[in-house]
N, C-alpha and C positions, 0 to 999 in steps of 0.2 A: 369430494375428491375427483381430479380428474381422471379420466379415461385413456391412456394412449395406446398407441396401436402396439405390437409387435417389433417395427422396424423401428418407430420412435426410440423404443426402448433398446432397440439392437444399436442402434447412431449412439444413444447414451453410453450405455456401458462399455462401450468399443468403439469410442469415434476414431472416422479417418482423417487421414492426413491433418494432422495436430501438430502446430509449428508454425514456419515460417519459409517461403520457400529461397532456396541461395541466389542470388542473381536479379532476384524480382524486378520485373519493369511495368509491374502494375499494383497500388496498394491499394487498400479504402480500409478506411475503419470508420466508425457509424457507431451513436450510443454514445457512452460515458459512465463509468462506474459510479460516478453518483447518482445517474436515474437508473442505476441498478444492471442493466445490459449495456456490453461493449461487444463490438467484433472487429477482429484486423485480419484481413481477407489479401491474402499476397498469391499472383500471379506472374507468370512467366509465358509470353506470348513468342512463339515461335519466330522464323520468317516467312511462314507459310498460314501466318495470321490465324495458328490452333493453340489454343491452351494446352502448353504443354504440363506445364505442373501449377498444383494449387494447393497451398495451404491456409488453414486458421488459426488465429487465438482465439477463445470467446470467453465472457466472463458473464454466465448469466445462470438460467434455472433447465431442468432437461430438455426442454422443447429446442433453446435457444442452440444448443451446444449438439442436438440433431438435429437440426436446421442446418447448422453449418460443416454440419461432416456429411450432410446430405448436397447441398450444396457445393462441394468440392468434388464429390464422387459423378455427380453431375455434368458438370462444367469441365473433367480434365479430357482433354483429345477433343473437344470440343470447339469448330471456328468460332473464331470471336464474333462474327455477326449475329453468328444464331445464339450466342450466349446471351449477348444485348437483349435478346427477346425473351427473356426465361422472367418469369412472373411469381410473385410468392406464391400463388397459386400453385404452380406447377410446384413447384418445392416442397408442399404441403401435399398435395397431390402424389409426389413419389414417395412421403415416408408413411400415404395410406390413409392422411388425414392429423390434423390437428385441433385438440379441442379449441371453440369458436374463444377464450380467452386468452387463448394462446396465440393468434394468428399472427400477432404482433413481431414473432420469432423470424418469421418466415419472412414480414415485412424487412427484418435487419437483415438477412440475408440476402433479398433483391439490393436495397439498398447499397450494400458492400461489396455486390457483386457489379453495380452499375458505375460506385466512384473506384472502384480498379479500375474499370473498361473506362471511365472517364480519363483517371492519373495515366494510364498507357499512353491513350492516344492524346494526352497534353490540354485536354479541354476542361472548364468547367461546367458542373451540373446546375442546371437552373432551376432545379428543386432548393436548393442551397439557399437560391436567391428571396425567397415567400417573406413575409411578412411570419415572425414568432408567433404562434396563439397560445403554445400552450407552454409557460416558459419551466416549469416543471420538468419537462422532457424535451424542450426542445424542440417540438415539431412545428413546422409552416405551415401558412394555409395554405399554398401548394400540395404539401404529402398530403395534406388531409384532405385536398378534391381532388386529387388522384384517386385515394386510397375508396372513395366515396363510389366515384364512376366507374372504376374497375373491380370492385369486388359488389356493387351494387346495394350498399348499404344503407340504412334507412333509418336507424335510431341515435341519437353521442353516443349508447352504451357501445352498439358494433365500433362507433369510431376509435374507441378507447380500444375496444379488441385488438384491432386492427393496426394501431398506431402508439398507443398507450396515452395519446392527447386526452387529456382529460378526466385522466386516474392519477391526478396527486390531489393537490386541492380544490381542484374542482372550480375554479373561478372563471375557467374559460367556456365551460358550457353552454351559457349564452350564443359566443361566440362560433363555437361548434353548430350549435344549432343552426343558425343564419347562415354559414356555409354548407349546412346540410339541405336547407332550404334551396338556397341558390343553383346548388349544383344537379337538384331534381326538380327543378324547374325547366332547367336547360340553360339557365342565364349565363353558362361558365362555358367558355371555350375552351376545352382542357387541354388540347392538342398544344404538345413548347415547341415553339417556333426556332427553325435550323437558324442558331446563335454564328451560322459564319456571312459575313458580310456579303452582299448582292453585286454592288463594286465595289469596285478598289484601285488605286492610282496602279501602275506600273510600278512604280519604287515601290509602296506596302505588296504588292505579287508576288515582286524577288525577297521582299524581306522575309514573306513568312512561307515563301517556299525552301529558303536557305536554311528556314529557322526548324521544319519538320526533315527535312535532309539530314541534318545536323546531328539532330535529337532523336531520329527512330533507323533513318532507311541507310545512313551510312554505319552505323556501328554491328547493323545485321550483317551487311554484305560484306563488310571487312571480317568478319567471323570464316569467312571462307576464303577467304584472300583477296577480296574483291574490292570495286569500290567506285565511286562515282562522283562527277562534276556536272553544275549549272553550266551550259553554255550559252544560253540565250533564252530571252521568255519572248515572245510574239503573239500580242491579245493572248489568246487562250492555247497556245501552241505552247508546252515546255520543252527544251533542248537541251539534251545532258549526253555525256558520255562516260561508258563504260568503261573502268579502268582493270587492273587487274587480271583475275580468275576470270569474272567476268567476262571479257570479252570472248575469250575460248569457249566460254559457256556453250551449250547448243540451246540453252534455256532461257536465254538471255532475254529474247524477247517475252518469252513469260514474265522473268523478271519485273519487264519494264511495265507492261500495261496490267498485271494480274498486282502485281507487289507495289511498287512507284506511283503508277498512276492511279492507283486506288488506292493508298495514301492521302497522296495529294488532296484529290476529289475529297474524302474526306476531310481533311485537315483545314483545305486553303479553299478551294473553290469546283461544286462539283461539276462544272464545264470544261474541267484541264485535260487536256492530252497531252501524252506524252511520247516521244520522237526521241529516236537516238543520233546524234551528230557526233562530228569528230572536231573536236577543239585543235 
């Protein structure tokens, strides 16, 4: 029988925030009720880039379902940068510890908590992208040298802990094994390389600066009456103008370079500056 902690048990019989949150502009869900755990992990990113509110479904066993009320208590008021960095580790970590076959909970958690912060800011995970090993569950050789180099582990039985790869029928073991090899060798690069493009024409610059304008930084600032236009791109110079609330603002240039152009950077290219002009 396993061991849990106190807080394990307190997340269990009392999870928080259980649901779905109203408005959401960030989801993930991760798992599948046929390999037994699912999570759907709903976020609400302020305009000042804090998790404002966070909810879960989960459909799993105790550890799973405080993972992710551990998880939510976590992450709310929380900037999204520093969320990005939150580790099953730590998650495991704040409810005091998880026994080593349960880790796998925690792993669902980082996970769901990485494709919200992905669906928000409109990008895809390149964990997504691996090669299937373990088709049971689902998991990449990607999760599984990740899961390898940052938790440091050394046998398929951890990797199964960790990941659940490898706990159905067992046909990928092999497999397991030779990426467990590879990746304590050093032969694995593990570091995902920033998926945003190095150049780009002018025309793709405007497009996908229109296209994050559009989709994230116009529907905040009209929340306040506010609002904004492209007026010009110049190399790495972007030119917009404040409409609205906005321009009264006295915050406006916070706006621009704290909100907008770290967006951008983000989204389209991290060389962009941004400048207020008057159309």
């Amino acid at each position: 029988m396993w061991e849990y902690t106190d807080l394990v048990k307190e997340h269990f019989l009392n999870p928080r925030n259980v649901g779905e949150v109203e408005n959401a502009n960030g989801i993930g869900e991760v798992g599948s009720l046929a390999c037994g755990d699912a999570l759907k992990l709903t976020i609400r990113v302020d305009e000042n880039q804090i998790i404002a509110d966070a909810k879960f479904k989960t459909f799993g066993c105790a550890s799973a379902i405080a993972s992710s009320s551990a998880l939510t208590e976590m992450i709310k008021g929380m900037p999204l940068d520093d969320a990005a960095k939150i580790t099953n580790e730590d998650i495991a970590e704040f409810l005091g510890g998880l026994p080593k076959e349960k880790m796998h909970c925690s792993v669902m958690g980082r996970e769901a908590l990485e494709a919200a912060i992905a669906s928000y800011r409109g990008v895809k995970l390149p964990m997504a992208e691996g090669e299937v090993v373990c088709e049971c569950f689902g998991v990449t050789d990607l999760e599984v040298k990740r899961a390898i180099a940052e938790s440091n582990l050394h046998t398929v039985e951890e990797i199964t802990n960790f990941t659940k790869a490898g706990g159905g029928c067992g046909k990928c073991h092999d497999r397991l094994q030779e990426l467990l090899d590879e990746v304590r060798q050093g032969a694995v690069q593990l570091a995902i390389p920033d998926q945003r493009p190095k150049r780009m024409t002018t025309i793709q610059k405007i497009k996908l600066i229109e296209e994050v304008l559009e989709r994230e930084i116009r529907p905040a600032l009209r929340k306040d009456g506010g609002d904004i236009e492209l007026i010009d791109v110049d190399g790495d110079t972007v030119i917009v103008s404040l409409r609205g609330s906005c321009v009264s603002c006295k915050k406006s240039q916070t706006t621009l370079k704290e909100y907008v152009e770290k967006k951008l950077r983000e989204q389209v290219l991290d060389t962009l500056t941004v400048e207020e002009g008057r159309a």
